[in-house]
Phi, psi and omega in degrees: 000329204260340187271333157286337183278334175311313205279289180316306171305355174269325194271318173330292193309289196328283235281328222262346162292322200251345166214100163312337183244027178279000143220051185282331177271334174291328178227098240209092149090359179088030146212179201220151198217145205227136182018052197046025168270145168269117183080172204237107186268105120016277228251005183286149167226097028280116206277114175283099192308183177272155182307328167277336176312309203272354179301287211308293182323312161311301167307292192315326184304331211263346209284136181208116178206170142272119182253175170316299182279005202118164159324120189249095159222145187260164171309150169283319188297272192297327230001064191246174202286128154249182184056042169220162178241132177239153169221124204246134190260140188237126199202117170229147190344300169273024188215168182260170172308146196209150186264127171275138200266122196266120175279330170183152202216126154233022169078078141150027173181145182230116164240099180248192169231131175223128193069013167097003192227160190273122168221154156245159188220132179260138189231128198257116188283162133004105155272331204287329193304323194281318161318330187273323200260331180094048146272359189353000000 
C-alpha cells in the first residue's frame, strides 16, 4: 500500500514540476470540470475521460524509486509494475501463517499451491481504472 501511495505522489510532484498550472483551469473555485463541463459524470453516454488522465497516466509509467517492496519501475509497453517480487501469505484456523507458493501469474489467472492441493483464480482488473485513464 505505501509503495502505491509513493507511486502517485512521485508521478504528481513529476507532472505538477514540469507544468505548475496544469489543473488551474480543472479546479476552479471549489469545483472541478472536466473538458469544461462542471464534474465528472460517470453514468454519461459516451464516457468522457478526464482531461488529465492519459497525462497523470504518463507521469505514473515514468515513476522510478526504491519502495518498500523493491525497486517501483512500470513496463514501457504494457505499464504495468516490473522487477518486483510478491510473496503471497496465507493463514487458517488450524495452521500458522504460511507462504503461498504461486506456480503462475499473467495479470489474469493466478495458480497457486496451497496446503498441498492446487487452485487458480481468474483475477479481474478494475474497470472504472481503465475508464478514468480513457483506455477503454
Amino acid at each position: 500500500m505505501m509503495d502505491a501511495v509513493d507511486t502517485i505522489v512521485h508521478g504528481l510532484r513529476s507532472l505538477l514540476r514540469l507544468n505548475p498550472d496544469v489543473f488551474r483551469r480543472t479546479f476552479r473555485r471549489g469545483q472541478v470540470f472536466n473538458n469544461e463541463t462542471r464534474g465528472i459524470q460517470c453514468d454519461r453516454e459516451p464516457l468522457v475521460p478526464w482531461v488529465h488522465g492519459r497525462t497523470i497516466l504518463a507521469h505514473l509509467h515514468n515513476v522510478n524509486f526504491t519502495g518498500i517492496t523493491g525497486p517501483v519501475t512500470f513496463d514501457p509497453l504494457t505499464g504495468r509494475r516490473s522487477q518486483y517480487r510478491l510473496d503471497v501469505m496465507a493463514l487458517r484456523f488450524d495452521a500458522e501463517l504460511r507462504k503461498v507458493i504461486i506456480t503462475h501469474f499473467n495479470f489474469k489467472r493466478l495458480t497457486y499451491v496451497y496446503f498441498e492441493r492446487l487452485y487458480t483464480v481468474d483475477v479481474v482488473p478494475p474497470i472504472c481504472y481503465s475508464f478514468f485513464l480513457g483506455l477503454k
